[in-house]
TIDREN-834111 format. One line per field, with one value per residue: residue number from 0; residue in three letters; y, x, z of N, C-alpha, C in turn. Coordinates in Angstrom, 2 decimals. Atoms other than C-alpha are relative to their C-alpha. Layout:
n = NUM:...
res = ALA:...
n.py = Y:...
n.px = X:...
n.pz = Z:...
ca.py = Y:...
ca.px = X:...
ca.pz = Z:...
c.py = Y:...
c.px = X:...
c.pz = Z:...
This chain:
n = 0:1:2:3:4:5:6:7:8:9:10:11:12:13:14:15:16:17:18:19:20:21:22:23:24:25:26:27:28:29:30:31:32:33:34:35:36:37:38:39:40:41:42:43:44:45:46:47:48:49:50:51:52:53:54:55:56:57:58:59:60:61:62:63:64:65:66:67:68
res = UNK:UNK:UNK:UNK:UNK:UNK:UNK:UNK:UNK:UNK:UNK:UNK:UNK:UNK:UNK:UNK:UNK:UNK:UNK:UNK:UNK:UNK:UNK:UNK:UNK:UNK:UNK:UNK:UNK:UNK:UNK:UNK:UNK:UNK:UNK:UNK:UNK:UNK:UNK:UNK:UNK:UNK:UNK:UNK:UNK:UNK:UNK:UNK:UNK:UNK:UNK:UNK:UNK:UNK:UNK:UNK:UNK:UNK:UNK:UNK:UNK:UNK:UNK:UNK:UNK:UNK:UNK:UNK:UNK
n.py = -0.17:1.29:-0.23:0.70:1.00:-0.47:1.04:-0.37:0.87:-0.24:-0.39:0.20:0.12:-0.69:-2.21:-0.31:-0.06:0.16:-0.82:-1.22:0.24:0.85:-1.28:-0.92:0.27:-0.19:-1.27:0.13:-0.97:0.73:0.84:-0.92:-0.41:0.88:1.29:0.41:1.61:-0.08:0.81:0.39:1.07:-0.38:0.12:-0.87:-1.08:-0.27:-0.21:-1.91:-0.62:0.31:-0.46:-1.53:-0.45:-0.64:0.79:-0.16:0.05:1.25:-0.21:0.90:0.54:0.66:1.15:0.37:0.70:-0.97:-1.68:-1.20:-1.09
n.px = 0.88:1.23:1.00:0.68:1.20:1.42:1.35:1.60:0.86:0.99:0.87:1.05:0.47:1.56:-0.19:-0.53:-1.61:-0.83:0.08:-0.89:-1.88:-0.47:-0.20:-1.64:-1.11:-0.02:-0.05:-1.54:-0.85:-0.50:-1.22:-1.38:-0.21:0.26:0.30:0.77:-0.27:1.14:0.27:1.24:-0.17:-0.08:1.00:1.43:-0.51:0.81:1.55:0.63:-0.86:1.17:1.23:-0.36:-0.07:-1.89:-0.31:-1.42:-0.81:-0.86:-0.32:-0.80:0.70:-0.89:0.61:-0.51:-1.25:-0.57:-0.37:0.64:-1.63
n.pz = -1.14:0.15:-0.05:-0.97:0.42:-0.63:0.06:-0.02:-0.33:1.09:-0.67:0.06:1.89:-0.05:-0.17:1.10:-0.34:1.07:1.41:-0.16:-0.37:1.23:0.93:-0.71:0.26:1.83:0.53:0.11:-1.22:-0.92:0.71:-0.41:-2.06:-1.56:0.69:-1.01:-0.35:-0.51:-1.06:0.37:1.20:1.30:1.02:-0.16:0.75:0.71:0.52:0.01:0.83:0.72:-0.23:0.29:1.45:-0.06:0.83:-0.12:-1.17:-0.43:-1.43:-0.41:-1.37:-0.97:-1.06:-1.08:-0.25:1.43:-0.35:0.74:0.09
ca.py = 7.38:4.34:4.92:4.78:1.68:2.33:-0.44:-0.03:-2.20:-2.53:-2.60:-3.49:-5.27:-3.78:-0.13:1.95:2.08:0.00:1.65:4.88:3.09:1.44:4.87:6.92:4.39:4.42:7.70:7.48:10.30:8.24:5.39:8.06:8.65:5.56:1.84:1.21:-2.47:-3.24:-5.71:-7.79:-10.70:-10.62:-11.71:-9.10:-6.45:-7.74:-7.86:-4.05:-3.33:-4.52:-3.47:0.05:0.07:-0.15:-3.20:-2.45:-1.88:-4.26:-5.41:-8.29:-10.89:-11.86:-14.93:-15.72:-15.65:-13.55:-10.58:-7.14:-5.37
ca.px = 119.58:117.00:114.00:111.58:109.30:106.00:103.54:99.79:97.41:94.32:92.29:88.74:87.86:84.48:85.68:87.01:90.60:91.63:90.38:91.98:95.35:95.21:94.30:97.03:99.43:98.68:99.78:104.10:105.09:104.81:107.05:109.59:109.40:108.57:108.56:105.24:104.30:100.19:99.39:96.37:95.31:96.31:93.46:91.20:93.90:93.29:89.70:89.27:92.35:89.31:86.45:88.18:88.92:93.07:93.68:97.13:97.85:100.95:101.73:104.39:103.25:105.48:104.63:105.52:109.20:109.76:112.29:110.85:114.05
ca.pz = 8.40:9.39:9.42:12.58:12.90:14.60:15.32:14.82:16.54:13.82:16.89:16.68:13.21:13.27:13.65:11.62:12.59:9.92:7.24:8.60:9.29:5.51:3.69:5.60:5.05:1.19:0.93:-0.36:2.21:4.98:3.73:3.67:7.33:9.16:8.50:9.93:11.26:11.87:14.46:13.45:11.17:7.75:6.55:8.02:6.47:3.58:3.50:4.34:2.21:-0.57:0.77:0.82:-2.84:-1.83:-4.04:-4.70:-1.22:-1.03:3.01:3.94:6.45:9.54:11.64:14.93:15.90:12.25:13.26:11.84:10.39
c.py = -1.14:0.93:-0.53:-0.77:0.29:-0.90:0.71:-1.22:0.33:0.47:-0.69:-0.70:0.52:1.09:0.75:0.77:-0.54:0.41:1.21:-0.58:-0.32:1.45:1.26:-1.28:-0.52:1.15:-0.46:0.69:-0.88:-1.33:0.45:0.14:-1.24:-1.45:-0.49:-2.06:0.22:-1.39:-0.66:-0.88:0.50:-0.02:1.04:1.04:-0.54:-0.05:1.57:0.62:-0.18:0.64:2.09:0.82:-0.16:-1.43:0.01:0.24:-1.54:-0.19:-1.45:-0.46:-0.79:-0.66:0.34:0.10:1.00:1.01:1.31:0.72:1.39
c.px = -1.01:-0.93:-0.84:-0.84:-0.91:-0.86:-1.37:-0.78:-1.29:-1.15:-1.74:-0.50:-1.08:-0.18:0.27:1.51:0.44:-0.09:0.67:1.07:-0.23:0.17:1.15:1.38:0.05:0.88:2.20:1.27:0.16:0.63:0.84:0.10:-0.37:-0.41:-1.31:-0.43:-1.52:0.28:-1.45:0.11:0.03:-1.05:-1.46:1.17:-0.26:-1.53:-0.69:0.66:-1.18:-0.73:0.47:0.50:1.47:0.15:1.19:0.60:0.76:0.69:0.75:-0.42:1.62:-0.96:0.65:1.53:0.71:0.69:-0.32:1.04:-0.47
c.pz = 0.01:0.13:1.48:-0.38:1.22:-0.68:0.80:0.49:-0.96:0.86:0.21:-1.33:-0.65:-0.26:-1.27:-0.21:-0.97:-1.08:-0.22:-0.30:-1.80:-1.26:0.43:-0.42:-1.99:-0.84:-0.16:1.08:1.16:-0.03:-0.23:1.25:0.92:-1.43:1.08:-0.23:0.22:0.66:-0.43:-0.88:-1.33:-0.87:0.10:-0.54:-1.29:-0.64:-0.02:-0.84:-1.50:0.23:-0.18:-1.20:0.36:-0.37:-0.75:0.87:0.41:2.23:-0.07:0.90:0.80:0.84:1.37:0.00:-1.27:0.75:-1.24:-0.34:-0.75
């Protein structure tokens, strides 16, 4: 069975959308159910992925033109 992919826009860098999106997608259950994708610079994921204590939160970067499989 694939898995669904579901893209997240981070949204606002300011807010606190990404801190939600980064601690929900920490959790192992949802990596069983969905390959999620965030939308946003990498470098502001990981600066909140830090600032939020999730320092083992591993994320893959796609550029431009990259296909998302």
């Amino acid at each position: 069975m694939n898995k669904i992919r579901i893209g997240i826009s981070i949204g606002d860098i300011n807010g606190i959308g990404l801190e939600v999106i980064l601690k929900t997608l920490s959790h192992p259950q949802i990596l069983d159910l969905c390959t999620p994708v965030i939308y946003g610079s990498s470098k502001i994921v990981s600066y909140h992925k830090n600032v939020v204590g999730l320092a083992s939160f591993q994320f893959n970067v796609a550029t431009a033109g990259d296909r998302i499989l």
